[in-house]
Residue, then its C-alpha position, 0 to 999 in steps of 0.5 A: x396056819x391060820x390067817x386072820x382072827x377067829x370070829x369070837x375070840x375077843x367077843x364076850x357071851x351075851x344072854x340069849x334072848x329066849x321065847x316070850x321076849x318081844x324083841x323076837x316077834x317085832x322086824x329088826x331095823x336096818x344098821x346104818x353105823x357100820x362103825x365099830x360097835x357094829x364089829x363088837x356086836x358081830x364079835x359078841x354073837x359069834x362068842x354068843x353062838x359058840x358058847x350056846x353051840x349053835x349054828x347061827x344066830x341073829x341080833x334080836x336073839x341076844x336083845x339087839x333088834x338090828x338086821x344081823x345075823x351069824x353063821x358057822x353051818x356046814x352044808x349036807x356035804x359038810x362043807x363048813x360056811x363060816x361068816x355073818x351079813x348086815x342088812x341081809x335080804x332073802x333073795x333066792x329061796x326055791x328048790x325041793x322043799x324039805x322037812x328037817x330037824x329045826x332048833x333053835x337057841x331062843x327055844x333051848x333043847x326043842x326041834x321040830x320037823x319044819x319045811x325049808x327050801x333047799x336052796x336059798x341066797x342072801x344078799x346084804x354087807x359085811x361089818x365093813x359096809x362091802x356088798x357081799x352073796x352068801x348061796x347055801x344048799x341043804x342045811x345051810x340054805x335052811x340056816x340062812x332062811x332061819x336067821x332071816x325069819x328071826x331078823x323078820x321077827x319070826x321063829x319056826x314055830x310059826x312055820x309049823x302046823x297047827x299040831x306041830x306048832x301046839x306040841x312045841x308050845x306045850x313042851x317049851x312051856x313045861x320047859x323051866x325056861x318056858x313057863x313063862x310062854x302062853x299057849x300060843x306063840x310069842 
């Protein structure tokens, strides 16, 4: 039995904003309204992300440059993290870093070995402006730090070498979605 409603159902499928939009590249502000079109927001990027079958997924990425972001990411023990943050701040990344597997649904059906730590803590707020600490290991600490580069205006891309990143940047612009995309980033 479930308790509670499921984040998204009564959100509606926004556009995802996709590489080459400047709302990806500038810092988000910070949310001062913790009002209900907050919810509504929060609401339309958990539909957002189901529908394009994400992991996570920050305000700019559907054109909002507000500092939010949401998650549904399972850990390297499969352990499911479901929920979102306002205002989040990095305030733990360290451990082993790792090169995995990294997507993202600004830049559609490209990945890219990237380094992430694998270990990470994000502090910030709910939609009801309660302080809330999210901790994540392996996959999951990699989602949390992806979500906070997006709300920083960046992708990760830019974490990659300079090989790596041109191969991405050479794909996404033979991708129909990415002609548009200079030889460089954003």
């Amino acid at each position: 039995m479930r308790h509670g409603a499921i984040p998204g159902a009564r959100g509606r499928v926004r556009p995802v904003t996709l590489l080459g939009d400047p709302v990806l590249r500038n810092p988000c502000e910070p949310v001062t309204d913790f009002g209900p079109e907050l919810a509504r927001l929060v609401e339309d990027m958990f539909a957002t992300m189901y529908a394009a079958q994400g992991v996570g997924l920050a305000a700019n990425q559907i054109g909002q440059p507000l500092r939010v972001f949401v998650y549904d990411c399972p850990d390297d023990e499969d352990v499911r993290h479901l929920g979102h943050v306002v205002n989040p701040r990095l305030v733990e990344a360290d451990g082993v870093v790792l090169r995995g597997p990294e997507g993202c649904l600004s830049l559609p059906g490209l990945e890219a070995g990237t380094e992430r730590y694998d270990h990470a803590v994000v502090e910030g707020f709910t939609v009801e402006g309660e302080p809330v600490t999210v901790h994540g290991t392996g996959w999951f600490a990699r989602c949390l730090q992806h979500e906070c580069d997006h709300l920083d205006g960046g992708l990760y891309v830019d974490r990659l070498d300079g090989r790596r990143q041109r191969r991405v940047m050479r794909q996404a612009a033979r991708e129909s979605w990415g002609r548009r995309v200079a030889a460089g980033p954003g």
